[in-house]
N, C-alpha and C positions, 0 to 999 in steps of 0.2 A: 545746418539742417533746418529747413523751415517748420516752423510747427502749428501753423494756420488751420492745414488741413488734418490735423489731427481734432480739431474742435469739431470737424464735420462727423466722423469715427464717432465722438462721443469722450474723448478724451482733453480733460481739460488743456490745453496748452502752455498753461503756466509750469505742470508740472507734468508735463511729459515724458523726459527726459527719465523720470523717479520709476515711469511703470517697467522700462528699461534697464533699470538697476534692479528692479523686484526680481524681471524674468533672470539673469544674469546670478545673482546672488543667492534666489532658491536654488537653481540649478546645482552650484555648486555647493549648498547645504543640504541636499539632497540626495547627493550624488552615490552614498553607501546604503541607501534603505534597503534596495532590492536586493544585496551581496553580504550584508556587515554579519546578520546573525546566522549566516549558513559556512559564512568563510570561520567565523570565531568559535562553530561547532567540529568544524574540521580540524581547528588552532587544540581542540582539548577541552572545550569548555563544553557543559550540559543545556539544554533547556532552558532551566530551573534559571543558571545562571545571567541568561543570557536574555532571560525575561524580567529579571532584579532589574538588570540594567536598564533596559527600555521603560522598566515603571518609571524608575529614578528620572531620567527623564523625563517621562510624561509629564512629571510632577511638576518640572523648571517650564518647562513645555506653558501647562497650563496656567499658573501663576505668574510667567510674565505675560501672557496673552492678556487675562483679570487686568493688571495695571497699566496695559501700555498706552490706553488711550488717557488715562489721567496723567499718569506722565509726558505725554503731548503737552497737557494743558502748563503742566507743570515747567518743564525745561523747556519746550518747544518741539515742532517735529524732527529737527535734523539733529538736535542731540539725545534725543531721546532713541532716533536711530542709531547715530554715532554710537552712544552705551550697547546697544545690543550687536554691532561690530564686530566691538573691543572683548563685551563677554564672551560673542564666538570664536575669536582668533584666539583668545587666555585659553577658554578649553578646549578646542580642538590641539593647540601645539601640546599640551600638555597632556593630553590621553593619549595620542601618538609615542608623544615622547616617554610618556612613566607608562599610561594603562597598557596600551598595546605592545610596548617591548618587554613587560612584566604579564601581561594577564591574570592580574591580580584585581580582583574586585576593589580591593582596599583603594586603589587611587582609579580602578575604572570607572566606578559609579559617581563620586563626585566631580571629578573631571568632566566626562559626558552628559552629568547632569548639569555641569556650568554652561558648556554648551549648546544646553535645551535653552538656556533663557535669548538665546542669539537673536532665531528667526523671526519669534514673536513679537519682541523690542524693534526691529527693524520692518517688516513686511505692515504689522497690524497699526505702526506709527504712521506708516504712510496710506493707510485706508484712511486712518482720522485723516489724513491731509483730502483726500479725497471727498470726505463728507464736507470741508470746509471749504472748494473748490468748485466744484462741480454744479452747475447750474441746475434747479431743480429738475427743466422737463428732461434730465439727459443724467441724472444724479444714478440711477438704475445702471444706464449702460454705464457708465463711471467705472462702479464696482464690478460691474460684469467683465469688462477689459481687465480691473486687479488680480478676479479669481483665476480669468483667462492668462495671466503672466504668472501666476501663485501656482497654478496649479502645473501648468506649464515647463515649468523651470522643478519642482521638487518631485512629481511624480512621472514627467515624460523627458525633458531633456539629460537630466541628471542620469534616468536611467540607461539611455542610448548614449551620452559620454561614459558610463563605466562599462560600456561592454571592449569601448577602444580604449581606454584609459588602464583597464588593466594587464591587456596584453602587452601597452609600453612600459608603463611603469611598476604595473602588479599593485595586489591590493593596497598594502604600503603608502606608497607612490602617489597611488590612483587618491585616499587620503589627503597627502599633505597637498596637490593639487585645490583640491577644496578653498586653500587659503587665498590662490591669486583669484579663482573666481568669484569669490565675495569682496575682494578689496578692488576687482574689476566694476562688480555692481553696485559698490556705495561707490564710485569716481561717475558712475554716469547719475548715482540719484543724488548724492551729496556735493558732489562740485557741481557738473554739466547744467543739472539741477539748480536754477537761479532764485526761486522762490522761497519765499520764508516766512513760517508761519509760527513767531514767537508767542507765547504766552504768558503771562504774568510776572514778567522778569523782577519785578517790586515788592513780590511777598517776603513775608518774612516765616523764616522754619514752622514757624508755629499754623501758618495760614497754609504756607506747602504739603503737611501733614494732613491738616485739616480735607486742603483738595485731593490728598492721595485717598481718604475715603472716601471719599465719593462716587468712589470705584462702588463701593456696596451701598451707602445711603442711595443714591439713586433710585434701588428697587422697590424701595419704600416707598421713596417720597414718587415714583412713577412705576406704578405698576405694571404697566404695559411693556416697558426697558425689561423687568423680569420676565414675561411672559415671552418677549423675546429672544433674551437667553437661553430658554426652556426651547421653545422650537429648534433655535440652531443650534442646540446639543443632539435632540433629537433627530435633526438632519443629516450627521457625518456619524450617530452610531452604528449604525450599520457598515457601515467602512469601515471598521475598525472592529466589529463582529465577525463580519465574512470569513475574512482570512484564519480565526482560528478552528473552524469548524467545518467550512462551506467546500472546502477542496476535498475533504475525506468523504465526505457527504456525495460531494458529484462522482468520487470515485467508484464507490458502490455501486452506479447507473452508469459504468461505462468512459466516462471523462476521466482521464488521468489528468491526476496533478501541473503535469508538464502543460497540457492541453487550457488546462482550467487560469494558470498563468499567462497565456496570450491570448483568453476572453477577456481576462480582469486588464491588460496593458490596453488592448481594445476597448474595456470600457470606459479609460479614465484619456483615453484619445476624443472619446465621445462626452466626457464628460467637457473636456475646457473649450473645444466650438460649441455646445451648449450654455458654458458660460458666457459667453458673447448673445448670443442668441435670447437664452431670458432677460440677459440685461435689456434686451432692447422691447422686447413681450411686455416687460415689467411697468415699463415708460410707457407702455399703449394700453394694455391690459386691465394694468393696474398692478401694483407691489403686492397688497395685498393677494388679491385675486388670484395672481401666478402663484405664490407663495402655497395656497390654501387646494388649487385645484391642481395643478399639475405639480408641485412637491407632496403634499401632503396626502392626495388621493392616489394622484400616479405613482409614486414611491411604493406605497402602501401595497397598491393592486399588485405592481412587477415584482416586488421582494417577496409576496403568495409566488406570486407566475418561476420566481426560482427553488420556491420548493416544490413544487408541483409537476413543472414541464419534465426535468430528470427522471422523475416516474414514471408518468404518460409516455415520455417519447426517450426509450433511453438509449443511449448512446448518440441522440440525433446534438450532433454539439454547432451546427446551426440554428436549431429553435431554442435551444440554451443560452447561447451566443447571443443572439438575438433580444432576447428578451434580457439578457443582461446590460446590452449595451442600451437598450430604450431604459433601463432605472439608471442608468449612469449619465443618461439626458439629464432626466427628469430632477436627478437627486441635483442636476443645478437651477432647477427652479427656486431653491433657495437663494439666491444670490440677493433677487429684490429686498430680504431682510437687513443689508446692508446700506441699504437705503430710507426703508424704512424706518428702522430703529432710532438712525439719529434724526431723525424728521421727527419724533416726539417729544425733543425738546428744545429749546432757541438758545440757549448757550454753553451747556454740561454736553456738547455734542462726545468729547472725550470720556466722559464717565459714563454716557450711554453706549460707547463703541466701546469702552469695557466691557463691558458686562456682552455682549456679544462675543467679543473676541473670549472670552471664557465659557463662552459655549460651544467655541469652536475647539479650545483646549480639551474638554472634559471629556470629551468620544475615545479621545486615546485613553481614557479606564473604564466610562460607564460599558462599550464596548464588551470588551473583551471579561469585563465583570458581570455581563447578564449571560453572557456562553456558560462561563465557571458556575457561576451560581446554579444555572437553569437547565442544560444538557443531560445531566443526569436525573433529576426529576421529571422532567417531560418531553426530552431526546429533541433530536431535529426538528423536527414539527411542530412542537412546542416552540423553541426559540424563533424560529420561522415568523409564526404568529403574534408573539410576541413584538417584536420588531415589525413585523405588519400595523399593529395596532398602535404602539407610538407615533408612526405616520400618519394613523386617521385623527391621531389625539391631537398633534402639531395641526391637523388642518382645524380641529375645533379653537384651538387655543386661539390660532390667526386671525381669526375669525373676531376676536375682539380688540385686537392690534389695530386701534384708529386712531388716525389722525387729527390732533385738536382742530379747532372751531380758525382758530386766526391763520390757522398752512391753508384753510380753504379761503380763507378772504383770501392771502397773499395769489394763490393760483387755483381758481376755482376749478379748471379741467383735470390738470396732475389731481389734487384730491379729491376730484368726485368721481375718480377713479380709484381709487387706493381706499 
């Protein structure tokens, strides 16, 4: 397979073959989101239960996202992916095997939450590989083809394989499947994948430790690294908002649930050719610039325009629709933060794509923890708003996200745009 003209695409070359393995292996780490908690409600298990586990989760989730890119620095990229693999395959075989033939929390939550640490050790290792790669005027679209495979494989392929995956093999089945499709998508990014990007193989434990903080020293000693984490948490709360309030909400105006379910797959159809799309905005634009006007303000205005239109126009589930699939654009104009980020510093590019990557973790709880909190004190409308306003506040924040003095010597047009 030539991989020439993938430089033209915006995809570095050297490691082509890895975005490959990203789409392939979220796919199949993905592949139970849409089914897991509605099949394990029908298995006997409550709510309550069945949202323990998804925290627990979150939590591995999160916390491997936080270290993955120091860990880059630390082991390298291919085994720092390798480790998140080996933690997927451990817990997946294992909560099949104990949690789901017992449905017993006792070995469900830990199991599945070993499993949380999989995706983010392998997917967010290979973004650092990508900030280290990627030629600056094209570093935007870079990440925009990552989101476009990321998002690709976990929320759209994954879920069109389990609609046929479990009529062959049933939910079960449809499960242990998940294994050959991640040990499919590390053989295209980890073998096919010739490139290598070691790090510091000379340290000694005591220096290894030292670089794994850096995962948090960073914010300090670059404050802008933090202000960018703060954005891209701010960028996917709402994703992880929605879903527990926004379908009961539409239903009131007419949108049933069932209905409200094939705008949201529509919208996240619309969300990953947008990622490709501001990747390449971002490169012309400006990273900044996208980031601030079309994430922060756009977001902002369409997440009003979803609570609003349901009331003006109800039951109309095209101008619903609509406007939902323009904030599922929009919410990829954050992509150029990927770019971004590790452009503020010249060689912790890992310890800055931390701290990013844990802003990408922390949605699956700030989420769903300002519905809990907020819903009952100030109902739909209220969280609505709220969630508006963190988008306007992500565009103020951005807004101070600049690029040092010496990225402008190196390419004066890339940052006199950004």
């Amino acid at each position: 397979m030539g991989l020439n003209w993938t430089e033209r695409l915006g995809i570095p070359s050297k490691i082509a073959w890895g975005y490959l393995g990203v789409l392939i292996f979220m796919m199949g780490d993905g592949l139970e989101i849409g089914w897991l908690s509605a099949w394990l409600h029908d298995q006997g298990m409550s709510v309550q239960q069945t949202s323990l586990l998804y925290t627990a989760y979150g939590v591995t989730v999160a916390i491997a996202s936080w270290f993955s890119g120091v860990l880059v620095e630390i082991l390298g990229t291919k085994k720092a992916m390798l480790s998140g693999l080996l933690l997927y395959l451990i817990g997946t075989s294992a909560f099949i095997s104990f949690g789901i033939s017992s449905l017993d929390l006792v070995w469900m939550i830990p199991t599945y939450a070993l499993r949380g640490f999989g995706y983010p050790l392998f997917a967010y290792s290979f973004l650092v590989w990508i900030a280290y790669r990627a030629e600056k005027h094209q570093l935007g679209t870079a990440v925009g083809w990552f989101w476009f495979v990321f998002t690709g494989g976990l929320n759209v392929l994954g879920a069109y394989y389990s609609v046929i995956a479990i009529k062959l093999f049933g939910n079960v089945g449809t499960l242990w499947t998940s294994v050959f499709w991640v040990l499919l998508g590390a053989l295209f990014a980890l073998v096919f994948n010739r490139d290598k990007l070691e790090r510091h193989s000379d340290q000694s434990p005591k220096e290894k430790l030292k670089e794994l903080g850096k995962g948090i020293t960073i914010m300090k000693e670059e404050p802008k690294v933090l202000l960018g984490g703060i954005v891209r948490t701010i960028n996917t709360t709402a994703q992880f908002a929605f879903p527990v309030f926004l379908p009961i909400y539409l239903s009131d105006y007419g949108i049933p649930t069932s209905t409200w379910l094939s705008i949201w797959g529509t919208i996240f159809t619309s969300n990953i050719i947008f990622n490709l799309i501001f990747g390449v905005v971002g490169d012309k634009f400006g990273w900044r610039n996208t980031v601030m006007w079309f994430g922060g303000i756009g977001c902002g205005i369409t997440t009003l325009g979803l609570y609003y239109f349901p009331a003006w126009f109800v039951g109309n589930v095209w101008l619903v629709g609509t406007i939902g699939i323009i904030w599922g654009a929009l919410l990829a104009a954050y992509v150029p933060l990927s770019a971004l980020v590790p452009s503020l510093v010249k060689t912790e590019k890992g310890a800055a794509m931390s701290v990013l990557n844990l802003g990408a973790g922390l949605p699956t709880f700030v989420g769903p923890a300002i519905v809990s909190l907020l819903i009952g004190p100030i109902g739909n409308g209220g969280v609505m708003w709220v969630l508006a306003i963190l988008y306007f506040v992500s565009a103020l924040l951005t807004k101070f996200i600049t690029l040092p003095a010496d990225f402008k010597e190196d390419d004066p047009e890339v940052a006199e745009a950004n």
